[in-house]
DRENSELO-765894 format. One record per residue (C-alpha): residue number from 1; residue in three letters; x, y, z. Coordinates in nm, 2 decimals, m for minus. Layout:
> NUM; ALA; X; Y; Z $
...
//
This chain:
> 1; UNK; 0.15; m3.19; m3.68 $
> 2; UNK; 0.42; m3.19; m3.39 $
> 3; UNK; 0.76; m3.24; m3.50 $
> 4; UNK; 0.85; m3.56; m3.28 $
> 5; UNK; 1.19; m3.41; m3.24 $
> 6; UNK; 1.04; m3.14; m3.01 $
> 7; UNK; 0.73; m3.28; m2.86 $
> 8; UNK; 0.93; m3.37; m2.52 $
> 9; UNK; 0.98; m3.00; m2.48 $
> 10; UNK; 0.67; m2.92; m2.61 $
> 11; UNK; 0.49; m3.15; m2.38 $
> 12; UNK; 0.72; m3.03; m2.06 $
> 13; UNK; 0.58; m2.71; m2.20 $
> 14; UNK; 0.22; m2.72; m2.14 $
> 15; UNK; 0.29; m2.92; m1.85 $
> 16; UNK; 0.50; m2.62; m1.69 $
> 17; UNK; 0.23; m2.39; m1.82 $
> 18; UNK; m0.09; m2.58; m1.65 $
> 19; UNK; 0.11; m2.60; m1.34 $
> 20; UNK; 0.13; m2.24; m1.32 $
> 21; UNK; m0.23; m2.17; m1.35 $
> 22; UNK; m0.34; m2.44; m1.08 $
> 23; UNK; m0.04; m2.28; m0.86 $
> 24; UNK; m0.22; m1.92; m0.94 $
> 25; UNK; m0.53; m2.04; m0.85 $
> 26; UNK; m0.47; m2.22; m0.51 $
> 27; UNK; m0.28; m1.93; m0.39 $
> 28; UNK; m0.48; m1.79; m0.09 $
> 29; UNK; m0.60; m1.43; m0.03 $
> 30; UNK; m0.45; m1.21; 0.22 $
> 31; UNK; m0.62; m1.39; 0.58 $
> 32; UNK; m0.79; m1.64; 0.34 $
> 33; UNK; m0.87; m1.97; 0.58 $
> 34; UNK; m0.98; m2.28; 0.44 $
> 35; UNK; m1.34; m2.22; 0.65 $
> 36; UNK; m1.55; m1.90; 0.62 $
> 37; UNK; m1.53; m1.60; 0.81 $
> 38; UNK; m1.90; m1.56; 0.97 $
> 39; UNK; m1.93; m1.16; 1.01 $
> 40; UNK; m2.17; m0.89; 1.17 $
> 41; UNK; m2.21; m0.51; 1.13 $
> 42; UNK; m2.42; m0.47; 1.45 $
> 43; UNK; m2.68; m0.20; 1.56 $
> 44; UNK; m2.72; m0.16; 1.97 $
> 45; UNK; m2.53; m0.46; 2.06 $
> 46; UNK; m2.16; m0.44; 2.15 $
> 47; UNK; m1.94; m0.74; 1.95 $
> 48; UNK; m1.91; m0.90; 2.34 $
> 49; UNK; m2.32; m0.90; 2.38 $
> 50; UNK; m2.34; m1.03; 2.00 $
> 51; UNK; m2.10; m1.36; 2.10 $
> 52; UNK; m2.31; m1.39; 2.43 $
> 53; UNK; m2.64; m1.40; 2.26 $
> 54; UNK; m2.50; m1.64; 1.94 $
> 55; UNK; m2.30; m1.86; 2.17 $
> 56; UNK; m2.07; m1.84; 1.89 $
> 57; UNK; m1.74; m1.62; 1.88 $
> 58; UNK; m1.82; m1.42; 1.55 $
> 59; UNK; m1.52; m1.42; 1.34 $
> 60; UNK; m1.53; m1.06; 1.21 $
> 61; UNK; m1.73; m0.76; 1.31 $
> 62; UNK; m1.75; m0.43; 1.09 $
> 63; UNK; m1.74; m0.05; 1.14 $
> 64; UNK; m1.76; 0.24; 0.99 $
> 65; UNK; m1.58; 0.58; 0.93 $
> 66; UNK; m1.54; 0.86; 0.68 $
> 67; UNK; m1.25; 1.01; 0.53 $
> 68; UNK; m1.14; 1.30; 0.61 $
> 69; UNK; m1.20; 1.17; 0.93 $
> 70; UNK; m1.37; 1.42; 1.11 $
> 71; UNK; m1.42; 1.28; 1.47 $
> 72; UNK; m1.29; 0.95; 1.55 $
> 73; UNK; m1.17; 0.64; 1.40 $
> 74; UNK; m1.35; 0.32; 1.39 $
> 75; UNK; m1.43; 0.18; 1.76 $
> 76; UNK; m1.22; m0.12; 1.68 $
> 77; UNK; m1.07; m0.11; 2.08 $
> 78; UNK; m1.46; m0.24; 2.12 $
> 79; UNK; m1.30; m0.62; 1.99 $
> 80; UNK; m1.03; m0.64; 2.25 $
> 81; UNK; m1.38; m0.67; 2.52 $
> 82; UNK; m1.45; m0.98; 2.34 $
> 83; UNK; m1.10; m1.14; 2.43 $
> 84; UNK; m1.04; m1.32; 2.06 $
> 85; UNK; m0.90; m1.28; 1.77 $
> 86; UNK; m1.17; m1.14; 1.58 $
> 87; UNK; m1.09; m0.96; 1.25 $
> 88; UNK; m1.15; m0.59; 1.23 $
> 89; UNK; m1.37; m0.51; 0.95 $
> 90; UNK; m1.32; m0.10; 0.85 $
> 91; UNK; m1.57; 0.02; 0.59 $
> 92; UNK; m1.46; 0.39; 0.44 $
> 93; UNK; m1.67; 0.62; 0.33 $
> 94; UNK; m1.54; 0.91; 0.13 $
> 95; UNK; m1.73; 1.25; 0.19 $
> 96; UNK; m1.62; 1.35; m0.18 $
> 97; UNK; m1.37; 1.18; m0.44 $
> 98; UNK; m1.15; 1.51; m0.51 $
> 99; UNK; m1.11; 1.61; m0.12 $
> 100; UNK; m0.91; 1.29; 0.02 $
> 101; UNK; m0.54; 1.43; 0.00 $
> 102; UNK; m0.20; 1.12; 0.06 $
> 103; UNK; m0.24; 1.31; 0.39 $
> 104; UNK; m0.57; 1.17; 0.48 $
> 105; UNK; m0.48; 0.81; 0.31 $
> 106; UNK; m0.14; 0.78; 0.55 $
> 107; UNK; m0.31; 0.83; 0.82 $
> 108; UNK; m0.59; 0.53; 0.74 $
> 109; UNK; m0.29; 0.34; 0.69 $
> 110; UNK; m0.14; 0.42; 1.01 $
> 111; UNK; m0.49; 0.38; 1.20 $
> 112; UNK; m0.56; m0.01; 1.02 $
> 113; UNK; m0.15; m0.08; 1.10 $
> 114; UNK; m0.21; m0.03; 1.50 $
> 115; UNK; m0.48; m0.25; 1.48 $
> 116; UNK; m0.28; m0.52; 1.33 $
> 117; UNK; 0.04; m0.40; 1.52 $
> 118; UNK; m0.07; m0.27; 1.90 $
> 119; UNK; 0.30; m0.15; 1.92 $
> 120; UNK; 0.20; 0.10; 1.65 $
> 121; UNK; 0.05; 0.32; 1.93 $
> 122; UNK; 0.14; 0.66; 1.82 $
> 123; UNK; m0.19; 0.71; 1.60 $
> 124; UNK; m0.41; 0.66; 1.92 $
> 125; UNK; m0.24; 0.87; 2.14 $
> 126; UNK; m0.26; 1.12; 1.88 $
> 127; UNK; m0.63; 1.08; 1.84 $
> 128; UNK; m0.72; 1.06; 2.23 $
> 129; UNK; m0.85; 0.75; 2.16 $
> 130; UNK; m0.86; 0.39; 2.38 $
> 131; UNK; m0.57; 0.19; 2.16 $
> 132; UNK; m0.58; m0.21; 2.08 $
> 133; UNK; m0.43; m0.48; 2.29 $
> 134; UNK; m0.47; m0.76; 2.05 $
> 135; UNK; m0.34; m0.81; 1.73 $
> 136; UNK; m0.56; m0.89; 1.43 $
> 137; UNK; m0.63; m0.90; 1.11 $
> 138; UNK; m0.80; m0.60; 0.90 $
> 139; UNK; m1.02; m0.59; 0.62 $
> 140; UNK; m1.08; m0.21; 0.45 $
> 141; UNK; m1.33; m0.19; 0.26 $
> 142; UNK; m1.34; 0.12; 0.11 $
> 143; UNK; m1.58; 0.32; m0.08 $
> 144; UNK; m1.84; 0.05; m0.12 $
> 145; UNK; m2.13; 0.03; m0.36 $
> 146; UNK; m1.97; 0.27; m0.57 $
> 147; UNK; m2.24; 0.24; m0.87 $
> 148; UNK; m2.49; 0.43; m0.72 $
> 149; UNK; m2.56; 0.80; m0.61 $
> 150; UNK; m2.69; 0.76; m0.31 $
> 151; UNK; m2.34; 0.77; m0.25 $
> 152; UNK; m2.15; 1.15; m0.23 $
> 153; UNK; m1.90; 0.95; m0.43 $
> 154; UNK; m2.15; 0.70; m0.61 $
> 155; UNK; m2.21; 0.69; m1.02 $
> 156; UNK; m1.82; 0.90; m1.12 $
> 157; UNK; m1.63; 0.62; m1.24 $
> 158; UNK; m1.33; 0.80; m1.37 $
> 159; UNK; m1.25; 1.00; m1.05 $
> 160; UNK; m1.35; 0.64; m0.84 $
> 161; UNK; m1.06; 0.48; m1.08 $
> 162; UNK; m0.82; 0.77; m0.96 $
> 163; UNK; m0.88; 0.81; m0.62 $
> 164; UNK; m0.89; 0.38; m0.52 $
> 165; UNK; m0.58; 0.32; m0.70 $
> 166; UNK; m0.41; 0.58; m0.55 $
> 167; UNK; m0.54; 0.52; m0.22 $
> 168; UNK; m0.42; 0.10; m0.25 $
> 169; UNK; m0.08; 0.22; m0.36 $
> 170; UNK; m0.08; 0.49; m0.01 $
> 171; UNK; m0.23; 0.26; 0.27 $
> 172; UNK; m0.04; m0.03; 0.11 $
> 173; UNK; 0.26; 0.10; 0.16 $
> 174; UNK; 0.21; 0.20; 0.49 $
> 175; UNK; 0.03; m0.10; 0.63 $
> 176; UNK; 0.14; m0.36; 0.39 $
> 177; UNK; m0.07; m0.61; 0.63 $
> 178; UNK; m0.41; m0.43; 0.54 $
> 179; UNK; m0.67; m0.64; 0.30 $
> 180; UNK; m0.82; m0.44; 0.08 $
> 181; UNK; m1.16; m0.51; m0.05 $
> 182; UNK; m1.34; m0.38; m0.36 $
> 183; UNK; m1.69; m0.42; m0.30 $
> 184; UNK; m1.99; m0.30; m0.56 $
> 185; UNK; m2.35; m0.34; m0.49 $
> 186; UNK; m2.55; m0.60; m0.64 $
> 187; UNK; m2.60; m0.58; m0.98 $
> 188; UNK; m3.03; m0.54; m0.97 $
> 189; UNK; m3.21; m0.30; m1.16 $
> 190; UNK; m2.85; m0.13; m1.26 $
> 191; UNK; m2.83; 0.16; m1.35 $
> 192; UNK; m3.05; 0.23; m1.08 $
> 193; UNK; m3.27; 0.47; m1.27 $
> 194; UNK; m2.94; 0.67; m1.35 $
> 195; UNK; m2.95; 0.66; m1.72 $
> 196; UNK; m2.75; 1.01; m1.76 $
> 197; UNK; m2.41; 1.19; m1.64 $
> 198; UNK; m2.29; 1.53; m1.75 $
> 199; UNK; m1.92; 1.39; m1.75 $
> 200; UNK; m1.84; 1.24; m2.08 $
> 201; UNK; m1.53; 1.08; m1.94 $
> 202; UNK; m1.80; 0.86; m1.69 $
> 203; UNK; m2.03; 0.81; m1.99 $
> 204; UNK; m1.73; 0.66; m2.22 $
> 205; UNK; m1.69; 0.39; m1.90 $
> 206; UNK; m2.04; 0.30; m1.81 $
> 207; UNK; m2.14; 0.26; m2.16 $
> 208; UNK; m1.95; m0.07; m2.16 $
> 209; UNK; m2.22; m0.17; m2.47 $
> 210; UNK; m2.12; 0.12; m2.71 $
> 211; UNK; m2.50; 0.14; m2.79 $
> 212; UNK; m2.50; 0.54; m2.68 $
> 213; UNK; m2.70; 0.46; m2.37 $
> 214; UNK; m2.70; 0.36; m2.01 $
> 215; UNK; m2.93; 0.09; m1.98 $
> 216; UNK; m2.94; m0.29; m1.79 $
> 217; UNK; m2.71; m0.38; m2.08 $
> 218; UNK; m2.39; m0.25; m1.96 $
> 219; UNK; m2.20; m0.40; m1.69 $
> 220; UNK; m2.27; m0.28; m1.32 $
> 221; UNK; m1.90; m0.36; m1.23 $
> 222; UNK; m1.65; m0.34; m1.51 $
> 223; UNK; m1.63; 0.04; m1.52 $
> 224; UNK; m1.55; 0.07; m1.15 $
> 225; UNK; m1.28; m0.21; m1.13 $
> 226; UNK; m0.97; m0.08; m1.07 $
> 227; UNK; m0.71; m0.42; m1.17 $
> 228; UNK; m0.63; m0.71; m1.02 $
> 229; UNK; m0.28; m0.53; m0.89 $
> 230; UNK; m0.50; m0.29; m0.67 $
> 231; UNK; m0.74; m0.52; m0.51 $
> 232; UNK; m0.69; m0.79; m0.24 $
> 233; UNK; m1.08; m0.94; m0.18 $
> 234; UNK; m1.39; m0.87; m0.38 $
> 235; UNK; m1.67; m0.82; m0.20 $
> 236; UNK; m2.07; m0.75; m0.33 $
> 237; UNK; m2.42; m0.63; m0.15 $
> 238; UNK; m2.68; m0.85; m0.12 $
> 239; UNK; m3.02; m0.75; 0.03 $
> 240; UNK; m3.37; m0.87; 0.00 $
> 241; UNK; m3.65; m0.61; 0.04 $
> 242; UNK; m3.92; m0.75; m0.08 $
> 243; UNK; m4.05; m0.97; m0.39 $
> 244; UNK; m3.96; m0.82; m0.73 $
> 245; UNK; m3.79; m0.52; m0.51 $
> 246; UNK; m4.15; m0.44; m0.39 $
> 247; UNK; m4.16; m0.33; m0.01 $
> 248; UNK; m4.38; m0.64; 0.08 $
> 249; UNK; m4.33; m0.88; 0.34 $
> 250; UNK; m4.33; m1.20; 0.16 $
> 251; UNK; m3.97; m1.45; 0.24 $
> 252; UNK; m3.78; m1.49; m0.03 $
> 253; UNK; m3.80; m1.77; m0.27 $
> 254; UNK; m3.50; m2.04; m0.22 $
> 255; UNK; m3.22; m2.01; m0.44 $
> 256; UNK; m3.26; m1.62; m0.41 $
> 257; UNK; m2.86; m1.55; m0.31 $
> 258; UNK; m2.72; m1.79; m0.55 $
> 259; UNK; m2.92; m1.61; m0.83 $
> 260; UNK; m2.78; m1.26; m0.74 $
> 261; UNK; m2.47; m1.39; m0.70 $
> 262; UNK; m2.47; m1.55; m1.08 $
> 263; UNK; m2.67; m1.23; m1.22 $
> 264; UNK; m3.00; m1.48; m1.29 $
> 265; UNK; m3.23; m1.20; m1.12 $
> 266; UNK; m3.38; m1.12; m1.46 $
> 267; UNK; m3.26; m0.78; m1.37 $
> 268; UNK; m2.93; m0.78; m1.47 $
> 269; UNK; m2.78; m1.09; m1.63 $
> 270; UNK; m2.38; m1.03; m1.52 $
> 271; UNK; m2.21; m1.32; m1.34 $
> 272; UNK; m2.00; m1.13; m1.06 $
> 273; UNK; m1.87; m1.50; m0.89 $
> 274; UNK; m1.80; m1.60; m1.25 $
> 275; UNK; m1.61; m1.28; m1.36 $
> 276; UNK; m1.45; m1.18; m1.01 $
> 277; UNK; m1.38; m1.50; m0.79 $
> 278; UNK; m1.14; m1.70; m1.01 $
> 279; UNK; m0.92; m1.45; m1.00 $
> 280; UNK; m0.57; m1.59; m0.87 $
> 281; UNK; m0.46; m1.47; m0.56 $
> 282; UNK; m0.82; m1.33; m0.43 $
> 283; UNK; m1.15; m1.41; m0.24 $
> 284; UNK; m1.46; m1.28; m0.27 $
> 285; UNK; m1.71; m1.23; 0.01 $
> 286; UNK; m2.06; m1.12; 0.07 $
> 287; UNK; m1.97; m0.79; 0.25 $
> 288; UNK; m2.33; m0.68; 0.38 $
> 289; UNK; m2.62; m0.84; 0.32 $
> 290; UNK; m3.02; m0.92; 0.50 $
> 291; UNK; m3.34; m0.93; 0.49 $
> 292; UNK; m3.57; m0.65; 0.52 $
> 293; UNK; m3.91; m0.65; 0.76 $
> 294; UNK; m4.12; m0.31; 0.65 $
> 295; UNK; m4.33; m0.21; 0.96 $
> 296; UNK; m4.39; 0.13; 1.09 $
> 297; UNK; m4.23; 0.25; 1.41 $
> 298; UNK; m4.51; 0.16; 1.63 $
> 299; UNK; m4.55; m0.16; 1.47 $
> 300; UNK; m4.58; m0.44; 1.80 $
> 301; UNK; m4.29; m0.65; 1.67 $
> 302; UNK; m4.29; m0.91; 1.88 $
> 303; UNK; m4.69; m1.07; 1.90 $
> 304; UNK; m4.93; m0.92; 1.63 $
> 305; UNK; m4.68; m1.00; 1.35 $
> 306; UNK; m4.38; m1.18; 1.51 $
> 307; UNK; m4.47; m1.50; 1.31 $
> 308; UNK; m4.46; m1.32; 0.96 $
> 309; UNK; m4.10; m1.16; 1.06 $
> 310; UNK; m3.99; m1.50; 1.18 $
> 311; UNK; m4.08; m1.68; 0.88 $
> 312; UNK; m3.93; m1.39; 0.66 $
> 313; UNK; m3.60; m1.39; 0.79 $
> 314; UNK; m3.57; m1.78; 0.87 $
> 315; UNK; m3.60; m1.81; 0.47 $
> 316; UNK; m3.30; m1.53; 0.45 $
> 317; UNK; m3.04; m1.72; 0.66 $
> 318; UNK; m3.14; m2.09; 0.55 $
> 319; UNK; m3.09; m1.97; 0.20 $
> 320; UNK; m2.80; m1.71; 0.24 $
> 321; UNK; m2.62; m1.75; 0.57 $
> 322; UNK; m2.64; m2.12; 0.67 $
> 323; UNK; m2.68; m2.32; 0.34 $
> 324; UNK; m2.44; m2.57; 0.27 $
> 325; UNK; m2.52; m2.59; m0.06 $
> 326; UNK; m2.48; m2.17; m0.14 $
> 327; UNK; m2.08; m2.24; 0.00 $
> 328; UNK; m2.04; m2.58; m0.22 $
> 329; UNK; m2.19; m2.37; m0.55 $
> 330; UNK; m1.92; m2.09; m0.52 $
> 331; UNK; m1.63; m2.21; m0.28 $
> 332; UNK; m1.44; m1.88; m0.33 $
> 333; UNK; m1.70; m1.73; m0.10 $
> 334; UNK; m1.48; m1.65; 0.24 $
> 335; UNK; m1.66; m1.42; 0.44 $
> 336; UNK; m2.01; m1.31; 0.46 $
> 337; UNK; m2.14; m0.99; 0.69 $
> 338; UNK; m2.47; m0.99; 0.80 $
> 339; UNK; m2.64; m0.61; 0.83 $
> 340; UNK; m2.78; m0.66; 1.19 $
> 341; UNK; m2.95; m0.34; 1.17 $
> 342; UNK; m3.30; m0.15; 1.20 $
> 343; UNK; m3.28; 0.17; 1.03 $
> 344; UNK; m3.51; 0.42; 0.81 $
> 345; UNK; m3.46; 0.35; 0.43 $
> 346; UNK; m3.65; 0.48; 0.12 $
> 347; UNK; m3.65; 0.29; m0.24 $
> 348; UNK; m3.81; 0.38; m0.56 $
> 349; UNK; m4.06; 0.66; m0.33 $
> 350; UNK; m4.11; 0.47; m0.03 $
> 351; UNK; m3.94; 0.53; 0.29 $
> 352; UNK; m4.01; 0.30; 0.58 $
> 353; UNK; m3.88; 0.14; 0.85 $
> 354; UNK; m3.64; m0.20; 0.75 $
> 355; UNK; m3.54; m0.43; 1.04 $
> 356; UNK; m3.31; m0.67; 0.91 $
> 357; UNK; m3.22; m0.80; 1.26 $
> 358; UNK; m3.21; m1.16; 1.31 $
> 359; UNK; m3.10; m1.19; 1.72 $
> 360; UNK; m3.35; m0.92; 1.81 $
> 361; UNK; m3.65; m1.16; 1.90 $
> 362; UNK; m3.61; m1.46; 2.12 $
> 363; UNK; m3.77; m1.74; 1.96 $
> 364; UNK; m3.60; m1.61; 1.63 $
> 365; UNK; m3.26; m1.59; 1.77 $
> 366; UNK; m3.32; m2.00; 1.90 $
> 367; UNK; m3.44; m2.05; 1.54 $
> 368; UNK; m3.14; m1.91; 1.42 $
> 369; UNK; m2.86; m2.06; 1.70 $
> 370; UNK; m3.02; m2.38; 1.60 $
> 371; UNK; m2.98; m2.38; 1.21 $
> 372; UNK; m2.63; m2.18; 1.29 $
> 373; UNK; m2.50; m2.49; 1.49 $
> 374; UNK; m2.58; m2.75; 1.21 $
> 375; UNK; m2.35; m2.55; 0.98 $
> 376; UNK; m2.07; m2.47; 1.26 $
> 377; UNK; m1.80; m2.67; 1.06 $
> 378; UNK; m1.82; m2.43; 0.79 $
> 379; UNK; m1.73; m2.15; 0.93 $
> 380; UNK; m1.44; m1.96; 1.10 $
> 381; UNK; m1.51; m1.88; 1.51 $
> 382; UNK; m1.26; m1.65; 1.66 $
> 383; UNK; m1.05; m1.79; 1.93 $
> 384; UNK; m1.06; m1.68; 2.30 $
> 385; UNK; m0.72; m1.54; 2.38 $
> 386; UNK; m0.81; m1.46; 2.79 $
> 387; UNK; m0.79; m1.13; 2.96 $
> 388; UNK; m0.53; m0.93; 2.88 $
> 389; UNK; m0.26; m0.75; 3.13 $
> 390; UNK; m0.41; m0.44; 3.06 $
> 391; UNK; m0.77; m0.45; 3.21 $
> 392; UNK; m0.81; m0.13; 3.33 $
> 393; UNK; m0.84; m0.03; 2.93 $
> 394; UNK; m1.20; m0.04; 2.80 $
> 395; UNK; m1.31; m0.22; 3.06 $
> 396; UNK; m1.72; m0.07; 2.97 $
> 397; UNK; m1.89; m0.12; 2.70 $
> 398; UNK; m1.95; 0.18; 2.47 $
> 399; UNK; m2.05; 0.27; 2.12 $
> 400; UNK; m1.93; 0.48; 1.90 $
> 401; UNK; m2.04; 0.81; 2.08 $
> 402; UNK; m1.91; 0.66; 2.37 $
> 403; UNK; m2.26; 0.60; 2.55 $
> 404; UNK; m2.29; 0.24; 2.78 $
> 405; UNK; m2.45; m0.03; 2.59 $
> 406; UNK; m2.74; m0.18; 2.74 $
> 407; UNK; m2.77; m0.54; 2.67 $
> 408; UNK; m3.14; m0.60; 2.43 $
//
């Protein structure tokens, strides 16, 4: 029973208290907007052509790099061709966890800060590199899909743990405007066949069960989480290859992204939105993510099976990409990346060719455009800023070995 006496200040109490947490949990991420960021990671087609051929200024466009950098930084001068204000989306990959020195880290964190700060143009000239005329913001996403060994860096928790917190607190304090996003892969069919490690440090973390094992039962995520103080956004893979993770060419069943996102896959039953996108203070996004097509190299994609690719990737961005519903389920979603790539790939044995591109074919890109425009509200489209003063810089096209694009 309350003692009367006190139950004004008691009440003022929890009232202070539940304030707090509602303040904590409206408070934005770093370059959270109230819409979401629509993103590409793009194969042969410069971030300009990819606007052209949308009709739609994409509102965040990714890159990658290693560290030690050993040629040149992320193209990121290839944004100022679009003329907005498109984010710059950096995606790290360490060649090992024990070789990236505070050396290495400073000068990521003086790259990223001349992208958000084109005064900052030491690091370029340095670098012999084309330097930014537009200021924007900058996602790093470093050392992604850390779980898994097809990673140099992938399955080593312990050394992860050391090496990410060190590198927030390094680029952090010298590019304080940097977000920096911790992004796992999808929790399906962890561990991934890895059900061993030599390091009995890594084995005490993944073994989040205690049962002696490494097994479906222990959390894909927890052991590689570094704290709240050392992340900005959470990010998380999400691909569809094939029914069951069978290379087949059979869409997707509806729902198939929200399920992944919840962990109701039936192979792994761990919530990430639930555990990660509450947090106050952060966002979470879906940082790369498509549909696979298998076909051989010589396969005649666009007449003998143009239909079945159509229909397969439709069903991926109605369900993932352009679904009202998916954003109304799990509002903390800010940002989604679509992989617009064809690559080789090999899972569980078989290696074949994956095209996850969804502007490639004509009639699909209409399909797309189309679905794309009845969902436009949602979303975040960069805004056209004009040419800038300086037009004799980057005035071609190029990629990142500095060969012309040709427009596909």
């Amino acid at each position: 029973m309350i003692n009367l006496s006190v139950a004004p200040l008691f009440i003022c109490s929890i009232y202070l208290l539940l304030a707090a947490n509602t303040d904590a949990q409206s408070q934005p991420a770093q370059y959270e907007r109230p819409q979401i960021y629509f993103g590409m990671w793009t194969d042969t087609q410069s971030p300009k052509a990819m606007n052209s051929r949308l009709g739609f200024n994409v509102s965040a466009y990714q890159f990658a790099q290693p560290i030690p950098l050993t040629t040149y930084p992320a193209p990121g001068f290839l944004l100022d061709q679009t003329d907005t204000d498109a984010a710059l989306f950096v995606t790290v990959y360490p060649t090992y966890l024990n070789g990236v020195s505070n050396y290495h880290l400073r000068a990521l964190g003086e790259q990223l800060c001349a992208y958000t700060t084109p005064e900052s143009r030491p690091y370029f000239r340095y670098h012999r590199t084309s330097y930014p005329r537009t200021s924007r913001a900058v996602f790093l996403r470093f050392a992604p899909e850390m779980q898994g060994r097809w990673n140099s860096y992938g399955h080593k928790p312990y050394a992860f743990l050391r090496l990410w917190r060190r590198m927030y607190r390094t680029v952090k304090r010298v590019c304080p405007s940097v977000a920096i996003v911790w992004a796992p892969n999808t929790g399906q069919g962890y561990p991934y066949q890895q059900t061993y490690t030599d390091n009995a440090r890594d084995f005490r973390l993944l073994d989040t069960d205690g049962d002696g094992r490494l097994t479906k039962n222990d959390d894909p995520y927890e052991p590689y989480y570094p704290g709240d103080e050392y992340v900005d956004w959470i990010g998380l893979s999400i691909y569809y290859k094939g029914p069951n993770g069978r290379n087949f060419n059979v869409p997707q069943r509806e729902g198939y992204c929200s399920d992944v996102i919840s962990g109701r896959t039936g192979t792994s039953d761990f919530n990430w939105y639930d555990k990660y996108c509450h947090k106050p203070g952060k966002a979470c996004m879906i940082v790369e993510s498509g549909a696979a097509w298998h076909a051989s190299y010589s396969d005649d994609w666009n007449s003998r099976r143009r239909d079945a690719r159509i229909r397969l990737q439709q069903a991926w961005w109605r369900d993932c990409i352009t679904s009202r519903k998916l954003y109304e389920t799990y509002p903390r979603i800010k940002l989604t990346m679509h992989f617009e790539f064809r690559k080789i790939e090999e899972d569980g044995g078989v290696r074949d060719w994956r095209d996850y591109r969804i502007t490639s074919d004509q009639k699909m890109l209409q399909l797309f455009r189309h679905d794309l425009n009845q969902v436009r509200d949602l979303f975040v489209e960069a805004t056209s800023r004009g040419r800038s003063r300086n037009q004799e810089i980057n005035e071609g096209e190029y990629d990142n070995e500095g060969n012309e694009y040709e427009d596909q």
